[in-house]
C-alpha positions as CSV (number, residue, x, y, z in Angstrom):
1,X,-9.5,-3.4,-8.2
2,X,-6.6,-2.5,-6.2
3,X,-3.8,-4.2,-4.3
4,X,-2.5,-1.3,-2.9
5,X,-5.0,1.6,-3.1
6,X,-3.3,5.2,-2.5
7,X,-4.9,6.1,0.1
8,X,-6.1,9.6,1.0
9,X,-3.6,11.6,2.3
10,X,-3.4,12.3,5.8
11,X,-3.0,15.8,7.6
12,X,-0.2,17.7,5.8
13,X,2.4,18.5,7.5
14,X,3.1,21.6,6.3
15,X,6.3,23.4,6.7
16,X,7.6,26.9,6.1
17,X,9.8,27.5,3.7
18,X,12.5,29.8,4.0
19,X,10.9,33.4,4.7
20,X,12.3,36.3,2.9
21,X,11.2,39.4,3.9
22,X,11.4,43.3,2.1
23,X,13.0,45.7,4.8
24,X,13.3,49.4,3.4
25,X,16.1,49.9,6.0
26,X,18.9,48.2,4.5
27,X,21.5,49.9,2.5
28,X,22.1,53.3,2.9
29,X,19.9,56.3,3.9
30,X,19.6,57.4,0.6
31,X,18.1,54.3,0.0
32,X,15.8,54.1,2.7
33,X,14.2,57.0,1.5
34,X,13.4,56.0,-1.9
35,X,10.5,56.8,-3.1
36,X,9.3,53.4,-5.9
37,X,8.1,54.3,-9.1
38,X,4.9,52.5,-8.5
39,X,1.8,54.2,-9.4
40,X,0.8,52.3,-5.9
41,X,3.0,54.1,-3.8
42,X,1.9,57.1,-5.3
43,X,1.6,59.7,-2.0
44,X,3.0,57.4,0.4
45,X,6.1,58.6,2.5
46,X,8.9,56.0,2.7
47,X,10.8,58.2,4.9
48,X,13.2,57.2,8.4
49,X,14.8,58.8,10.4
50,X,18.5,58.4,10.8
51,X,18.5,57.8,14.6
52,X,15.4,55.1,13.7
53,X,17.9,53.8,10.6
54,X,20.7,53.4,13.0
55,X,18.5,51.2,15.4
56,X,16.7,49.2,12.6
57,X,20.0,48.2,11.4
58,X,21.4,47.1,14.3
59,X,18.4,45.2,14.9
60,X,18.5,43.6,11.7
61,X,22.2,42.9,12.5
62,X,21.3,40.8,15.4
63,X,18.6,38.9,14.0
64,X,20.8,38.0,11.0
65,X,23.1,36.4,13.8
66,X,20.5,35.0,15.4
67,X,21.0,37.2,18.4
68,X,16.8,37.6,19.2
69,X,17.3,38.5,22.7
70,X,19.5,41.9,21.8
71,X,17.4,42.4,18.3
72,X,14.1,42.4,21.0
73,X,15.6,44.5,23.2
74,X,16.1,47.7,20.6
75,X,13.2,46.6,19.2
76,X,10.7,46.6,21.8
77,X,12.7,50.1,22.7
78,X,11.1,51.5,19.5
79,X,7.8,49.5,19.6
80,X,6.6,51.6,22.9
81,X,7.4,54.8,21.1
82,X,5.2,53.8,17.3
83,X,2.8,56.1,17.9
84,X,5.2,58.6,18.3
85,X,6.1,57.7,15.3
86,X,5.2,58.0,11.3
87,X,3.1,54.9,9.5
88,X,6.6,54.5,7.7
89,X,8.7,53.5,10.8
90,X,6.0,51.5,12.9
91,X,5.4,49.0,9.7
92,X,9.2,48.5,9.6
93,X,9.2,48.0,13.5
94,X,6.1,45.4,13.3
95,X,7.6,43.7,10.3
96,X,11.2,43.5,11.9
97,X,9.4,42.2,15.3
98,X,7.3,39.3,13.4
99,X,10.8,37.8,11.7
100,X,12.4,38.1,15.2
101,X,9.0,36.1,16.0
102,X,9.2,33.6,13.2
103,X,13.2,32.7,13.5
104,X,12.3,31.8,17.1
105,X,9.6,29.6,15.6
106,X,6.7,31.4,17.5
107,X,4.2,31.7,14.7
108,X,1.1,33.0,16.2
109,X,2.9,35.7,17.7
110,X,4.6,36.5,14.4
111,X,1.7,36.6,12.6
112,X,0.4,39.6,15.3
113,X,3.4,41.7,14.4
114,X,3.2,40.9,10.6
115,X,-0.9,41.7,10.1
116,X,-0.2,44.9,11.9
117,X,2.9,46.0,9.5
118,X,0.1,46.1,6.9
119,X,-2.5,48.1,9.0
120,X,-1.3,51.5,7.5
121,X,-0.5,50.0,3.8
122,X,2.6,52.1,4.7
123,X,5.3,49.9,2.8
124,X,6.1,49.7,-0.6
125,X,3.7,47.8,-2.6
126,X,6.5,45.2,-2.9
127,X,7.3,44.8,0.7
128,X,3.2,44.4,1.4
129,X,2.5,41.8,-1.1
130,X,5.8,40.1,-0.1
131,X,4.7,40.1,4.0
132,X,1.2,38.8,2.2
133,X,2.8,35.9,0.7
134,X,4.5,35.4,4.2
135,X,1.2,35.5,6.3
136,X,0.0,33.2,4.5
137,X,2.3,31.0,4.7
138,X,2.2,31.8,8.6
139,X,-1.7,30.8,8.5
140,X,-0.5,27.5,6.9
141,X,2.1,26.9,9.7
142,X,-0.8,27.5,12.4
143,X,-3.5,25.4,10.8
144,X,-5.6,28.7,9.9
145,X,-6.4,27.1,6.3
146,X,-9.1,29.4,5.8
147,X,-7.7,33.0,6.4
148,X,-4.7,30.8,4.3
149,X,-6.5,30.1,1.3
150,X,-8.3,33.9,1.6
151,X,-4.8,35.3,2.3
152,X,-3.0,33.5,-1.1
153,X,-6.0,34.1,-3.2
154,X,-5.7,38.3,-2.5
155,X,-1.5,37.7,-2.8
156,X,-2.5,35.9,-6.3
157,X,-4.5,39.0,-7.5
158,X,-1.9,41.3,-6.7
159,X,1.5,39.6,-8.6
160,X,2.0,39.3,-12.2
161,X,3.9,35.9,-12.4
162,X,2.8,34.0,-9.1
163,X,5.4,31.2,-8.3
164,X,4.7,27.3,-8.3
165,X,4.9,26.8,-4.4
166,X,2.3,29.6,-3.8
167,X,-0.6,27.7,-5.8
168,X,0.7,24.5,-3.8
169,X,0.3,26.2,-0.5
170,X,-3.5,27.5,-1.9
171,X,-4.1,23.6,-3.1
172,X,-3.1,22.3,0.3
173,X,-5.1,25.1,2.5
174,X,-8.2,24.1,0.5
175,X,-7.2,20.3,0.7
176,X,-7.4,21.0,4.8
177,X,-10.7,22.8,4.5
178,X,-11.9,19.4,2.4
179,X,-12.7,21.6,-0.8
180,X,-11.1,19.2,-3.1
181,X,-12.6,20.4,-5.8
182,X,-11.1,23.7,-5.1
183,X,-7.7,22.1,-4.3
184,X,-7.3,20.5,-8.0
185,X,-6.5,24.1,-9.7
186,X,-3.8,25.5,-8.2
187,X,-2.6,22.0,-7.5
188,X,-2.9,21.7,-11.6
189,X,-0.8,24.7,-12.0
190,X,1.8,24.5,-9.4
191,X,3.0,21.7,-11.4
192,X,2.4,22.7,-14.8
193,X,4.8,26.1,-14.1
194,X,7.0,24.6,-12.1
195,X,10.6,23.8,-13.3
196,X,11.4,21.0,-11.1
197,X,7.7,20.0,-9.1
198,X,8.7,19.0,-5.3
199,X,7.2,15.6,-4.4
200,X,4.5,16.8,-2.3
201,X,2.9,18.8,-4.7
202,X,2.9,15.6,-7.2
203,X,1.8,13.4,-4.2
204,X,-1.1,15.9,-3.2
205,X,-2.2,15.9,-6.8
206,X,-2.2,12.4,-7.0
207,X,-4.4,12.3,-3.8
208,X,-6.7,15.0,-5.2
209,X,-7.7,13.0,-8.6
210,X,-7.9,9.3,-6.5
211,X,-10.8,11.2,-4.3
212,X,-12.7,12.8,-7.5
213,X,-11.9,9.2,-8.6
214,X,-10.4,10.9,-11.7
215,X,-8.0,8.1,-11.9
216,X,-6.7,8.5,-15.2
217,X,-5.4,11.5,-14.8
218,X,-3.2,10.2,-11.6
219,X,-1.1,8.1,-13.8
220,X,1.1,10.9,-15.2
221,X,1.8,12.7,-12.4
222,X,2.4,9.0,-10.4
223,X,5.0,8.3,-13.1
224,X,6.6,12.0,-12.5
225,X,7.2,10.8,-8.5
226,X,8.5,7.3,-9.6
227,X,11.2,9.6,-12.0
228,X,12.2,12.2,-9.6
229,X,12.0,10.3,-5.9
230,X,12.0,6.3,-7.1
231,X,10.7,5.5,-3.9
232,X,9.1,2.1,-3.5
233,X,5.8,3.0,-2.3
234,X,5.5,4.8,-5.6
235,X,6.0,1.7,-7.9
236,X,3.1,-0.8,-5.9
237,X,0.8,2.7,-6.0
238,X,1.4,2.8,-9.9
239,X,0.8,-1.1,-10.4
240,X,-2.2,-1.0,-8.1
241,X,-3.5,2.0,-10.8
242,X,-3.0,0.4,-13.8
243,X,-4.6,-2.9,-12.2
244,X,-7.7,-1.0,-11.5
245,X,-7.4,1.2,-15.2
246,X,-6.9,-2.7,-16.5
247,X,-4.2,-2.1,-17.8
248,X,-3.1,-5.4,-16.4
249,X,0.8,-5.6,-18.4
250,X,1.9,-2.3,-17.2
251,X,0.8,-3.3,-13.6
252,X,2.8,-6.0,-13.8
253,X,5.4,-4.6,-15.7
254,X,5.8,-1.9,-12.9
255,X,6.0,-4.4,-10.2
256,X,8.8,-6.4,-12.0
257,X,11.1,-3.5,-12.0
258,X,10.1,-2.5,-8.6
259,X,11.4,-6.3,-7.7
260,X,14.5,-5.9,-9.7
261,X,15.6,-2.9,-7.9
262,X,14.5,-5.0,-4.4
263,X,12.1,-2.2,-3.7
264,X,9.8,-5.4,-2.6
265,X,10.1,-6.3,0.7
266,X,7.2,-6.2,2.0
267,X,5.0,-9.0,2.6
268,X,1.5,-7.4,1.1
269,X,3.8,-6.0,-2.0
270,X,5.5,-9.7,-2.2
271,X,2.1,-11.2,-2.4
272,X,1.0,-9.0,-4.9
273,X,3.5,-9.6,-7.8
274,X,2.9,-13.0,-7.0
275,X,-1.3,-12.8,-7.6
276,X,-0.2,-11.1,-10.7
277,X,1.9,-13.4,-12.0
278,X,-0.7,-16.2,-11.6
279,X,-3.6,-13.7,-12.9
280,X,-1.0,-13.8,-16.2
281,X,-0.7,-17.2,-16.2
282,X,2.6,-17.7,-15.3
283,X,2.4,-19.6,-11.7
284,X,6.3,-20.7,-12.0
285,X,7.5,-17.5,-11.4
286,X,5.1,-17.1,-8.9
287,X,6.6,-20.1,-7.3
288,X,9.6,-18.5,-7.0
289,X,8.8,-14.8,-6.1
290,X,7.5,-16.6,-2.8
291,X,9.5,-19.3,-2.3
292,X,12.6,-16.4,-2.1
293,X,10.8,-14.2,0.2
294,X,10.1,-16.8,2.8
295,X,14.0,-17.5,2.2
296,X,14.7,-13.6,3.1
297,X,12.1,-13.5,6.1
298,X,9.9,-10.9,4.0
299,X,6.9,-13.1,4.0
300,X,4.6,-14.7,6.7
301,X,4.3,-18.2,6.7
302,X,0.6,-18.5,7.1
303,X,-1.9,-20.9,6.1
304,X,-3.0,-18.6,3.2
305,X,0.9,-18.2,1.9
306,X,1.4,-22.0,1.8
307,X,-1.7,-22.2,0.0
308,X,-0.7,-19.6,-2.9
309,X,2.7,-21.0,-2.8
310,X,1.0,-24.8,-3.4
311,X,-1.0,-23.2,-6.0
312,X,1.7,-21.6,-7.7
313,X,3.5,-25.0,-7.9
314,X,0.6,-27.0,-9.3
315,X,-0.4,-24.5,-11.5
316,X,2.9,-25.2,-13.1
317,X,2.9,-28.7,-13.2
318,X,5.2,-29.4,-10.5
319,X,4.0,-31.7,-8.4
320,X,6.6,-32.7,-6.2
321,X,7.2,-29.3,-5.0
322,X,3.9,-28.5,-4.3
323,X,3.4,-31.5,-1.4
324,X,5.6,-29.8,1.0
325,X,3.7,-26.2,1.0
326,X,0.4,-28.7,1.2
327,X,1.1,-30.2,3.8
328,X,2.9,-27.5,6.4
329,X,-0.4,-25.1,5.3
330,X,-2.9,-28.0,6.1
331,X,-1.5,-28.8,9.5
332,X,-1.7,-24.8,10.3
333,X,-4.6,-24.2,9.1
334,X,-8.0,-24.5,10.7
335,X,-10.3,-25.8,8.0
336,X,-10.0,-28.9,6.0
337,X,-9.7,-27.5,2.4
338,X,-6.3,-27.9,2.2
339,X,-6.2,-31.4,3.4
340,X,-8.4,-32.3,1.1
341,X,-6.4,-30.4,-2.0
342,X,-3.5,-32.5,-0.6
343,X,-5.6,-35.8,-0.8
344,X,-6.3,-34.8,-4.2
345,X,-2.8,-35.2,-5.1
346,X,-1.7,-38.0,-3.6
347,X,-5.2,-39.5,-5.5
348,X,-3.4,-37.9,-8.9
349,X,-0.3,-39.7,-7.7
350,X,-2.1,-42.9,-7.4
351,X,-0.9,-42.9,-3.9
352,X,-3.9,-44.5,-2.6
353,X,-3.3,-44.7,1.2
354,X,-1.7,-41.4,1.6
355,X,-4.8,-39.6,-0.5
356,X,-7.3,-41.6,1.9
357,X,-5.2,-40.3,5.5
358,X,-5.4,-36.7,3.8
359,X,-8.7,-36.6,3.0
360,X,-9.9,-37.7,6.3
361,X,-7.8,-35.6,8.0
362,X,-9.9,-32.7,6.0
363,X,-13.0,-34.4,7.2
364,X,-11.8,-33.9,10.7
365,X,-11.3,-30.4,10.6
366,X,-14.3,-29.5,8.9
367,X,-15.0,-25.8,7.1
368,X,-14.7,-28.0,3.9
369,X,-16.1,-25.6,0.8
370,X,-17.1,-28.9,-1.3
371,X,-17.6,-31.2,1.0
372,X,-19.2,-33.8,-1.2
373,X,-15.8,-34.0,-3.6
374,X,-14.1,-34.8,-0.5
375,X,-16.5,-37.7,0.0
376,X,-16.2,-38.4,-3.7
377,X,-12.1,-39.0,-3.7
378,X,-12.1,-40.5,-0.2
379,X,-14.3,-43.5,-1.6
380,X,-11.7,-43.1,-5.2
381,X,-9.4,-44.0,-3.2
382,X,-10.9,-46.9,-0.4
383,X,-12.0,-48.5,-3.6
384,X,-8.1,-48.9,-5.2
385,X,-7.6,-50.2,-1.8
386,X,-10.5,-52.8,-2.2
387,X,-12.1,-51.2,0.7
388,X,-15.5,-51.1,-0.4
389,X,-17.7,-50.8,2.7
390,X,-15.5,-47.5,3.1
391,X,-15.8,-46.2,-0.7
392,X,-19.6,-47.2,-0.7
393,X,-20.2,-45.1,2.7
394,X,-18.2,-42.5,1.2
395,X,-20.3,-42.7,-2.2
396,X,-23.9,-42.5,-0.4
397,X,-22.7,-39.7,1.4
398,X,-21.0,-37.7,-1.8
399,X,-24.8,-38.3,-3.9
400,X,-26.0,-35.8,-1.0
401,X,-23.9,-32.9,-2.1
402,X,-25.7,-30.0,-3.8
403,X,-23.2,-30.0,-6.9
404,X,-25.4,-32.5,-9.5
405,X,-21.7,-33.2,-10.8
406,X,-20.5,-34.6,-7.9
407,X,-23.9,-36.4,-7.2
408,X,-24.0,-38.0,-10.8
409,X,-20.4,-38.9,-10.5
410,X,-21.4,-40.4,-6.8
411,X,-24.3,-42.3,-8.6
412,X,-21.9,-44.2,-11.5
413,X,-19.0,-45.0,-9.2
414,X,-21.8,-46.5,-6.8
415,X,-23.0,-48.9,-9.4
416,X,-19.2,-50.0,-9.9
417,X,-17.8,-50.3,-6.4
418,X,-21.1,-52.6,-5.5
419,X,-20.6,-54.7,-8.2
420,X,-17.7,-55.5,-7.3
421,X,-18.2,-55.8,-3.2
422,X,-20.7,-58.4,-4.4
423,X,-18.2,-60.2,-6.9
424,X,-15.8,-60.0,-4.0
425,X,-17.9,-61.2,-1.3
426,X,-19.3,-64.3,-4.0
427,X,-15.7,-65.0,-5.0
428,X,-15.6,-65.3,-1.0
429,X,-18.4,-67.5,-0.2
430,X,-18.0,-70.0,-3.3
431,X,-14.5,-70.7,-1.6
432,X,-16.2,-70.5,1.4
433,X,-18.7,-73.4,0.4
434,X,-15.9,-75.3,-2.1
435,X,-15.4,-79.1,-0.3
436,X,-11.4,-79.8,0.4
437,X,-10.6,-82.0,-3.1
438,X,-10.2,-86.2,-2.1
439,X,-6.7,-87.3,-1.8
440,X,-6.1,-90.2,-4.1
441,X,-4.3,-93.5,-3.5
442,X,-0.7,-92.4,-5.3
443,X,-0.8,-89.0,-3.3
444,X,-1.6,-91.2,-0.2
445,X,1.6,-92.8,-1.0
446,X,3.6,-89.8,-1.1
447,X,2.7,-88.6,2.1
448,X,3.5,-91.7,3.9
449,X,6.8,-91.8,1.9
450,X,9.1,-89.8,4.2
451,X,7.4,-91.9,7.4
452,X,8.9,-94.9,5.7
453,X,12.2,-93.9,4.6
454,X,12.7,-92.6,8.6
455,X,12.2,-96.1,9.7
456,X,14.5,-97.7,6.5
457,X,17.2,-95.5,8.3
């Protein structure tokens, strides 16, 4: 079971991180021309020339100052003149053009410039894997999660040590496509090689196991987030997972530090530790959790919260504090039952009027779950009054209930409260029939007494 479930996590808004690109043109000419000692770049030309270096350079310049409107004038210059010129310099133009694209924040247009940088494979073998790794991250940025996930699993094939955000950006493309399954790998290892793991990637995890309902193994990386971003949605999420592993200490455990740290101010959350200090027996504290956060305004003051709060107080034995949430929850409510706990009290408290006004108050609103006890401690309490025509209608009506408790119990205080309407009502007539006693002679006397001494005076 689950207070709080995590819940599947929505659409993820993914964001680019910072794109670094491989240019061949910066540095000096020398350097431009390099040839890479890469058995992949065998027979490739990595040559520019130095009119084309000066231009790329100053293009680069601009974009580096964030100047796109002079960086796309030189270079959509050179773009109408790349098939003029070698594989080479057109893959440094496109490349150039998609970051001009991508610092303005028009993806889709970026990714046109960056697939056809690698039409020729004319780069280095570093500077295509590296515009790989930033397609793919421009597929993510566009929703394409397919030509994403395609796009990362080539880039993965082609590096030796693959970083930790790249097999999150795979788990999160496949997560989009709804191949969970799929998603749980990379999501795995993004994590495990990771020096410091970023909170989505925990967060996705933890979404990926609660949908393969593999919730054991949501707990560790749950407890990660909690260490590294101690935010409070983390704590309930934990308690609510070691509540449904029944692990029921560490559940509440969790939510008592959470409270500490007044990460609990939310009514549901609130409630929560409350149930589960009741569900481990200790209703005082309960009491108090709830009596604090109707003091702070974190609570609703609904029928149901008065009725846990009443709970809480009788559980524990203290009575007087209990008649207050009682009564405000009966009045607000609209069914009976907590008129009638109310009445049941005031019976307990051998307040024998109050419990009988109570209970037939919970008669009047109705919805009663038991309504035969109610009968039952309505005529309990007309019969300490010596109301018996009440308690006995009461009892007739209680030995109708479908509880055979309440029916026997109905049945035995029957047979009491009639006999004693019927000593009550013989005590009644044989003073009713008894003749007035005769007055004797001396007594006669005595009453005339005070008739004589008035005319002595």
């Amino acid at each position: 079971m689950f207070s709080g479930q995590i819940s599947r996590i929505h659409r993820i808004g993914i964001f680019l991180l910072t794109l670094v690109f491989t240019l061949g043109v910066v540095g000096s000419a020398e350097a431009a021309r390099r040839k890479k000692k890469d058995d992949k770049d065998a027979g490739k030309s990595f040559t520019v020339s130095e009119q084309m270096h000066k231009k790329l350079t100053a293009a680069h310049e601009a974009l580096e100052a964030d100047n796109y409107k002079e960086a796309a004038t030189v270079l959509r210059d050179l773009e109408k003149r790349a098939s003029r010129l070698n594989p080479y310099e057109r893959a440094l133009i496109y490349q150039m053009l998609g970051m001009s694209q991508a610092g303005q924040e028009k993806y889709k247009e970026a990714l046109v410039y960056f697939e056809k940088c690698l039409v020729d494979e004319a780069l280095p073998n570093g500077a295509i894997v590296s515009t790989r790794f930033t397609i793919a991250q421009l597929y993510m940025a566009t929703e394409e999660f397919a030509k994403a996930a395609k796009t990362l699993e080539k880039w993965l094939g082609e590096v030796e040590t693959p970083n930790a955000n790249a097999y999150y950006l795979l788990a999160a493309a496949y997560y989009q496509l709804e191949e969970v399954d799929k998603a749980i790998g990379p999501a795995e290892t993004a994590i495990k090689i990771a020096k410091k793991p970023k909170p989505p990637w925990l967060q996705l995890l933890v979404g990926l196991y609660y949908e393969t309902k593999q919730f054991p193994k949501a707990v560790k990386p749950l407890e990660t987030l909690i260490m590294i971003d101690p935010k409070k949605g983390y704590w309930t999420q934990l308690s609510s997972l070691y509540a449904h592993l029944e692990q029921e200490n560490k559940s509440l455990a969790v939510m008592q530090l959470a409270y500490a740290q007044d990460y609990l101010v939310k009514d549901n959350d609130l409630r929560a530790l409350a149930q589960l200090y009741l569900y481990h027996s200790l209703p005082y504290q309960a009491g108090l959790v709830l009596e604090k956060a109707r003091a702070d305004g974190y609570i609703k003051e609904n029928a149901t919260y008065w009725e846990m709060l009443a709970n809480s107080w009788l559980l524990a034995r203290e009575f007087d504090r209990a008649l207050e949430p009682l009564q405000t929850g009966a009045e607000i409510s609209d069914k009976g039952n907590l008129y009638a706990r109310l009445g049941q009290l005031y019976l307990e408290r051998e307040q024998w009027q109050e419990a009988a006004e109570a209970l037939n108050n919970a008669m009047k609103k109705g919805g009663l779950s038991d309504e035969g006890t109610t009968h039952l401690l309505l005529a309990i309490s007309y019969y300490h009054q010596k109301q018996y025509n009440s308690s006995i209608r009461n009892l007739r009506a209680a030995r109708d209930s479908k509880n055979e408790t309440i029916r026997n119990s109905a049945s035995q205080w029957l047979l009491l409260v009639e006999l004693d309407a019927q000593t009550q009502q013989d005590d009644q007539s044989e003073r009713a029939q008894r003749p007035e006693p005769e007055t004797s002679a001396d007594e006669a006397l005595l009453d005339e007494a005070p008739t004589q001494a008035d005319q002595i005076s």
